[in-house]
C-alpha positions in Angstrom: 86.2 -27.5 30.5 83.7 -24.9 29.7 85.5 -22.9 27.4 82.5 -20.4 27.0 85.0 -17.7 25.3 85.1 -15.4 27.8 83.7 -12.8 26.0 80.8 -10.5 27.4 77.3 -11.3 26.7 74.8 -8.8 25.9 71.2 -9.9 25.6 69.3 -8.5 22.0 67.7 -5.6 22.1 64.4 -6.3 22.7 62.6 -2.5 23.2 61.6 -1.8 19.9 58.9 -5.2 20.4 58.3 -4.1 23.8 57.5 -0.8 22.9 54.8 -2.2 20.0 53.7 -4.4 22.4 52.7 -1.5 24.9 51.5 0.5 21.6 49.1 -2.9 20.9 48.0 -3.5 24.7 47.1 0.2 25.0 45.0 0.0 21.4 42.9 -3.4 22.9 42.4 -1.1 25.8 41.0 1.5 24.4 38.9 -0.6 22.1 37.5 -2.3 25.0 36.7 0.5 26.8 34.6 1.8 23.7 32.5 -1.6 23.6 32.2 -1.4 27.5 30.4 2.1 26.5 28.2 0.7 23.8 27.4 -2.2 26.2 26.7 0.4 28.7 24.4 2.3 26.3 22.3 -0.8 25.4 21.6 -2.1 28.6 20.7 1.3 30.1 18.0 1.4 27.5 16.8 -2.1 27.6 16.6 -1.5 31.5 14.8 2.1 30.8 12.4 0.3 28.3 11.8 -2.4 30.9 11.1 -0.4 34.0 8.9 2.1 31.5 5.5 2.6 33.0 2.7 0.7 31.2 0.4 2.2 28.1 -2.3 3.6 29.0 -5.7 1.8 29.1 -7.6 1.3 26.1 -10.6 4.1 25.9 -13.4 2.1 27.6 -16.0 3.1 24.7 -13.7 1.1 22.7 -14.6 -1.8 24.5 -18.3 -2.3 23.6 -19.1 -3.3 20.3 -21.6 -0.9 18.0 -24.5 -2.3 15.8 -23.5 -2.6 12.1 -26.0 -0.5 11.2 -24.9 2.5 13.1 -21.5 1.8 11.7 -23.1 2.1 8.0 -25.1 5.2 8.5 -21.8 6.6 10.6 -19.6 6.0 7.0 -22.0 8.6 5.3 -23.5 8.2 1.8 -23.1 4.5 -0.1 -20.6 4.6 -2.7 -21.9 5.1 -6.8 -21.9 1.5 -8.3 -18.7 1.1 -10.3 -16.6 3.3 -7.8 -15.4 0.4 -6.2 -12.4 -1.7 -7.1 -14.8 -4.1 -9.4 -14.3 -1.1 -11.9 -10.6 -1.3 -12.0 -10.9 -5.5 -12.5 -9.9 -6.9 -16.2 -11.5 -10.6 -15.8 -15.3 -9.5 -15.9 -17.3 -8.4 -18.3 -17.5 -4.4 -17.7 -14.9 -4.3 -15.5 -11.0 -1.7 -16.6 -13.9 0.7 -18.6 -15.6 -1.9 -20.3 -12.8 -3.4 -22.5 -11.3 -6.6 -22.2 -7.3 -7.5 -23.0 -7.4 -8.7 -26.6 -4.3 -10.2 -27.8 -3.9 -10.9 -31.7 -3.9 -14.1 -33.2 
């Protein structure tokens, strides 16, 4: 009741996909591998930064304040009036070399 032909059956040829397949497995290893490196890199210097011995100390003359006026006579000789950044300034009078912006009417 069958009546199946009695023919022979062959399956399809399935290696060509098989063979990409194994092409495309063996690419998504190597690509992990590679990021298992990088990941490998990072951590080992995170965990190298982390285990890193502590900076030094501060220098303990650092730690106690000096009088301003040491600091002033430490700097050398006062600045010439006008040397400052004052000079340089447009909105006083006297200030960019003595000339203000004029803008014509």
């Amino acid at each position: 009741m069958c009546g199946g032909g009695g023919g022979d059956y062959s399956p399809p040829d399935n290696s060509a996909a098989l063979a990409q397949q194994r092409e495309q497995m063996e690419q998504q290893q190597r690509q992990f591998d590679q990021q298992m490196a990088v990941q490998k890199t990072r951590y080992d210097e995170q965990k190298r930064v982390a285990n890193a011995p502590p900076p030094p100390a501060p220098n303990p003359v650092a730690e106690a304040p000096a009088a301003a006026l040491e600091m002033a006579n430490a700097s050398g000789p006062t600045m010439a009036k006008g040397t400052g950044r004052k000079k340089l300034r447009a909105d006083i009078p006297g200030g960019a070399l003595g000339s203000t912006l004029g803008i014509p009417r």
